[in-house]
N, C-alpha and C positions, 0 to 999 in steps of 0.2 A: 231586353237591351241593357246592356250595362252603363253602369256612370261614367258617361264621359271624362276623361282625364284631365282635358283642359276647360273646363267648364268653370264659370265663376261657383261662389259658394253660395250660394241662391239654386240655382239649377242643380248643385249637385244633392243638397237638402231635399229637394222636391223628388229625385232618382233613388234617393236614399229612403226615403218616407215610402215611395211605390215598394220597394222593397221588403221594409218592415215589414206592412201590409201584408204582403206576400207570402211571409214566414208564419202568422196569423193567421189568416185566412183563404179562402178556395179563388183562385183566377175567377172564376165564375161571380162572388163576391166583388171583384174587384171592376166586373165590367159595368155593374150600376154606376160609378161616379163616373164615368165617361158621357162625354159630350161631344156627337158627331166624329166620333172614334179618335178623340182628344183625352186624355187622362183629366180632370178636374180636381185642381189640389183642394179649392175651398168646400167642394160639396164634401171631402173628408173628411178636408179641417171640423166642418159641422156636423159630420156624425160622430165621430169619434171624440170632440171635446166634451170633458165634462156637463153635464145640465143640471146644474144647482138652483133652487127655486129663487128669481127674482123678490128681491129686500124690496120692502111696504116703501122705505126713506131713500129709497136709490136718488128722489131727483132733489132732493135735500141736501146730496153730495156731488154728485157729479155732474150735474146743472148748475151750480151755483157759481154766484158772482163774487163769493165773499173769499177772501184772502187764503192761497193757497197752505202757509203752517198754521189758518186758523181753519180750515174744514180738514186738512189731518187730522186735528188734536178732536173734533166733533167725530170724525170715522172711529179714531177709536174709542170713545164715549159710545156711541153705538155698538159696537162690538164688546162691550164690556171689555174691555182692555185696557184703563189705567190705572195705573197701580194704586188704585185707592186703597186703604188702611185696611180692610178685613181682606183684600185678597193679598195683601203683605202679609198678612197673620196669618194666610193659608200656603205660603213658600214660608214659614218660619222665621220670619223677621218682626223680629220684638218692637214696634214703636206704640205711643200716646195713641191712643184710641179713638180720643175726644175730635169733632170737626174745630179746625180752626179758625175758621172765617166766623165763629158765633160765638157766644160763651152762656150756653145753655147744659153745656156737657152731655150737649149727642152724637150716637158713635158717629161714624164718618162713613158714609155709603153712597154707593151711584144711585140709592133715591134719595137719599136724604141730603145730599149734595145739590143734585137739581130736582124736586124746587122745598126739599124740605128747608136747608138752611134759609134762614131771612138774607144773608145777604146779597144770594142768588137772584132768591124770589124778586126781590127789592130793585135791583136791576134790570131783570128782565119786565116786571109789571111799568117800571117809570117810562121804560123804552115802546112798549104794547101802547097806552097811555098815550105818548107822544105822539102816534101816529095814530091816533082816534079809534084805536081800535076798543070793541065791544067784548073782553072777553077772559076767562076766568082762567089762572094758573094752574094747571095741574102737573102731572108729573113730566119728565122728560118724555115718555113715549106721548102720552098724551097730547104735549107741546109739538113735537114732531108730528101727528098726523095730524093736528090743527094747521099747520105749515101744508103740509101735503095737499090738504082741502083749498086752500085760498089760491093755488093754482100758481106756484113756483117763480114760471116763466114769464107771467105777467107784472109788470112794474111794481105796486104795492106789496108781489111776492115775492119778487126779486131782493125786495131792500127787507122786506120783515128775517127772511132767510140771512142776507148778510148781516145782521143786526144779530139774531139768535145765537149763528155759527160764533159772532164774534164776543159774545159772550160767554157763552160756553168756553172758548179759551182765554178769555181774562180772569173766569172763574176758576179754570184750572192754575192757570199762573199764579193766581193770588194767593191761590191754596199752596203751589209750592213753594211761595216766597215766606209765605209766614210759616211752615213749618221747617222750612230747612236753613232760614236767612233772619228769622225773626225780625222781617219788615212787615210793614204794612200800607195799605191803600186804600181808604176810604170810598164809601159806596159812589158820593159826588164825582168824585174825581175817575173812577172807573167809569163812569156814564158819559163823561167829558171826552174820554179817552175815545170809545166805542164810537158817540158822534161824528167825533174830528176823522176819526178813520172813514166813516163812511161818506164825508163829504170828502174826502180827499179820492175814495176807488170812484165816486160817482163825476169826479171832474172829467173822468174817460168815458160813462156809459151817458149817451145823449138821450136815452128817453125818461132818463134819472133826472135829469132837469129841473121837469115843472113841480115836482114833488119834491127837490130838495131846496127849491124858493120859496116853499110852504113852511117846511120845517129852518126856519131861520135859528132861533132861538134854542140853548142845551133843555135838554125837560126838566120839568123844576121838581125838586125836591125839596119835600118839607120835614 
């Protein structure tokens, strides 16, 4: 049967995709996705799309409660995709090597960024800390599947997850403020920041509540 002429463009996509198929492969091939002598678009949609193996941090990202341009800038941390200094020096772009959020003069890399630099670490430990949790900095993947283990979806995971995400991109902002803007923002003050943000996303989520009447007070830094 051919595409209908007056067909909206939904129906015509779905006549056009039988087709495809068609050109591909044998009628006979094509009578498995039928249903009750019905053509079924989705059983092709699912043989035919891609099957790439499900990511360890999928619900890291796509579960999460935390601020939609701050679990971007985390997607691409995971993906090794920001433009941190050695992959500028691998497109050929000449800049300072050194990380700048420290003054140790170490190069500048997505490990040594989260949790080599202190003033990552410092942040994220003050914040672990405030929420009584029991447990030891390691690197970003590491930090991620400790995330993964405490169970996302439930309250205490929900907010440790927005907390991280939101880190991770203050961490990045900060890096590109001080190297492109020669500002600065002190560890206090980005802690203050990440706080205030999450009692503000938890004024919408009501099971955030009784755990953000616990946490009254910024976490103290000495």
């Amino acid at each position: 049967m051919d595409t209908p002429k007056q067909a909206c463009w939904i129906v015509k996509k779905i006549f056009d995709t039988r087709q495809w198929f068609l050109e591909k492969h044998s009628r006979n091939e094509l009578e498995q996705y039928q249903r009750n002598g019905k053509f079924n678009i989705k059983k092709l949609y699912i043989a035919i799309r891609p099957q790439f193996q499900k990511v360890w941090w999928k619900k890291i990202t796509t579960g999460s409660k935390a601020i939609p341009k701050h679990r971007f800038i985390l997607w691409l941390a995971l993906h090794r995709k920001l433009t941190i200094v050695d992959r500028l020096r691998r497109w050929g772009t000449i800049v300072d090597n050194e990380c700048v959020l420290c003054d140790i003069n170490e190069e500048e890399s997505m490990e040594y960024l989260w949790f080599g630099c202190r003033y990552a670490k410092t942040i994220w430990s003050k914040l672990v800390q405030w929420l009584n949790e029991k447990h030891q900095i390691g690197t970003l993947d590491d930090e991620i599947k400790w995330l993964t283990s405490r169970n996302p979806s439930r309250t205490c995971g929900e907010i440790l997850v927005f907390l991280f995400t939101s880190m991770v991109y203050h961490v990045w902002t900060e890096r590109n403020i001080r190297r492109f803007q020669g500002k600065a923002v002190e560890v206090r003050q980005k802690i203050k920041d990440i706080v205030l943000e999450l009692h503000l996303a938890g004024q919408n989520e009501r099971k955030w509540q009784k755990e953000l009447a616990r946490l009254k007070n910024y976490p103290s830094i000495v």
